[in-house]
Structure formats: C-alpha cells, structure tokens
C-alpha positions, 0 to 999 in steps of 0.5 A: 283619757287624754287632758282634753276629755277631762277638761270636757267632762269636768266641764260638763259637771259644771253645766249640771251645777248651774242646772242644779241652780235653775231656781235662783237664775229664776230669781235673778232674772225676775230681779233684773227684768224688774229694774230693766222693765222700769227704764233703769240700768243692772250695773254689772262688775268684775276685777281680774279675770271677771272682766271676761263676764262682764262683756259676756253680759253686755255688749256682744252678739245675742245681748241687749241693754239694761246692763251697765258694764263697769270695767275698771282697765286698771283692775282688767289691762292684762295683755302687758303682763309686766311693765307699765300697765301690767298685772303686779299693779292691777293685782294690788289695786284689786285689794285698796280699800276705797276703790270701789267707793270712787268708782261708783262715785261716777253713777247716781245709784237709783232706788229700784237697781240691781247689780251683778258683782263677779269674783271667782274668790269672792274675798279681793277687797274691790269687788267685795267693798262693790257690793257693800257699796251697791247695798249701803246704797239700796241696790240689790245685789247677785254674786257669781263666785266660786263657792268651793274656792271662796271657802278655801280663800281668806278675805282680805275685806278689813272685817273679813267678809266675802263677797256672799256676805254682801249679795241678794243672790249667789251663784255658784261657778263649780269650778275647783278650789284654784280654778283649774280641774286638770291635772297633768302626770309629771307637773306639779299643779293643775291647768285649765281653769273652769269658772270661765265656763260655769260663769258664761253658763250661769250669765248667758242663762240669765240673759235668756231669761231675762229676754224672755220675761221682757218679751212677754211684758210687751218690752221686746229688747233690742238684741245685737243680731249678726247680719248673717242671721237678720241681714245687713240692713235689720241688723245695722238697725238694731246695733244702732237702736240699742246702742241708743237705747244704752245712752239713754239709760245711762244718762240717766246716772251721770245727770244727778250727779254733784246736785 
C-alpha cells in the first residue's frame, strides 16, 4: 500500500472517531446555538497549529457569525520559520504564564458565553490558562485536543493540569501520539499528521449543527455563500450582512471595557 492510501485510510478511521462522538458534538452545538440565539459571541482559540481551526470555524465559505476568532500572530506567524517573527519566539510565548490572562483582558466576557479552545497537546501553558480563564470568568468551555497525544504529553500548566481539566465538553481528533500516522520504510519517524483533518471533521460537524438549531429557532444565519452557488449579487449581499452582523456582536465586548 502506497503512504498516500494509508494516509486515507488512517484518515477515514479519523472520520469514524468523530462519529463515535456524535453525542457530545450534539451537546456542543446546543451550547453554542444557545449563546448565538441570545445575541452573543462563541469565542474560539488556538495556538500554533490550532490556528488553521479557528479559521475553519469562522470567517470562511459555509460559515456565519456568532464565533469571535481569536488569533494571537504572535502564537500562529508560522510563514518566517526563523528570524524576526519565527517559530522558536512563537513556541515559547506558547508556554508564558499570563498570556492568556492579557489577551482576554481585551473582551468584556458576559455571563451566558461559550468557548471553544483548540490544542492538539491539551498541555502548552496558553491555551490551557485560556480555558482556566474563560471558566474563572463563567464561560463554558468545549476543548478539541487529542486524547491519545494529551495523555502521552507532560503539562507545562504550574499545577500540571490539561486543557480537559478545565473544558465542559471534550472532543476527540483521533489523531496518534505526535500527530503524524504515516510511517516511512527507511526514516526514522512518521509523517503526516491527522489532527488537522479529525479537527476540521469535528468543528465543521458543529457548525452544521449549530446552523441547524439557529434555523429551526426562526434565527436563520447569514452564511458566507460563493456567487457560484447564489450568485453575485445575493452573495455580496450576504458577505456584507454578516460582516455587519459580526461588529455588531463584538462590539458588544469592547464597550465594557475599563467601566
């Protein structure tokens, strides 16, 4: 079998763990729909490599607001690699203490919120204090972590706790201990990591879910439609109402602010 049929099929066994999980997607979905049908935000974070979930969630094709996308350039600016700006600095910003604590400073956090924190680890020190935060704060919160990695992996949090430890709702990637699943006759170690994939499974299940619970409240949302599918017009129609409807959710969380 060549590396890029095990790559599908290791794949596919990622598509039947997030099946497996179907239930507490369910359950997340009714969190979100809940703090999206009461006029407020989902705030969803990631470091690192996370960042690509975050996106996935909101705002791209298919997608509509009532998620907040918080991304840290400095925990995510991975295109320099080395120099200014590269991924040494951006790997250890990932574990100071505190972090998390500034960048939520930035939103007046309301009772009735939700969260979705993304870490494949589960155990670097920011997206961990994030979710600490968002509790502390009463924000309930649904993790994506990679069970089978977190558990391999030492937190670097002071008390030792994971990103679960902190979280409402945890969902499962099924990606392998390190990420990658594909080993290679003759290299040492294996490529081709899957908790991208098991990630965009489980936040695009959500997101459909979500849309459908919003729909059937009589809260249709404005999803971000190509103009190949609605056409031109329509679908400059929509960009703009959900971009619109996006600052007017978000607003809401600058104006407390310092009062």
């Amino acid at each position: 079998m060549t590396p890029a049929l095990q790559y599908l099929d290791a794949s596919q066994g990622l598509l039947n763990r997030v099946r497996d999980q179907l239930p507490l997607i369910q359950q997340a979905a009714d969190m979100f729909a809940q703090t999206i049908l009461a006029g407020q935000m989902v705030h969803v974070f990631g470091s690192g490599h996370s960042r690509i979930l975050v996106e996935e969630m909101w705002p791209r094709y298919g997608s509509f607001p009532g998620f907040n996308p918080i991304v840290e350039l400095s925990l995510t600016f991975h295109n320099l690699v080395v120099g200014a700006n590269g991924q040494r600095q951006a790997m250890f910003l990932e574990n100071v203490s505190g972090l998390a604590g500034r960048i939520l400073r930035n939103f007046d956090l309301k009772p009735g919120d939700s969260a979705l924190v993304i870490s494949s680890s589960g155990c670097n020190v920011v997206p961990v204090e994030m979710a600490e935060e968002f509790q502390r704060r009463g924000v309930r919160v649904v993790a994506i972590i990679s069970t089978v990695h977190s558990e391999a992996s030492t937190s670097r949090h002071r008390d030792g706790k994971k990103l679960q430890d902190f979280s409402d709702i945890v969902l499962d990637t099924g990606a392998p201990v390190g990420d990658a699943m594909i080993k290679i006759d003759g290299l040492e170690t294996p490529v081709a990591p899957g908790s991208t994939v098991g990630g965009c499974l489980l936040v695009n299940t959500i997101k459909a879910e979500v849309a459908a619970r919003l729909t059937k409240a009589g809260q249709p949302p404005k999803v971000l439609t190509a103009g190949a599918v609605v056409g031109a017009a329509k679908a400059t129609e929509l960009f703009e109402a959900a971009y619109d409807e996006h600052a007017r959710r978000i607003a809401k969380y600058y104006a407390g602010l310092g009062a």
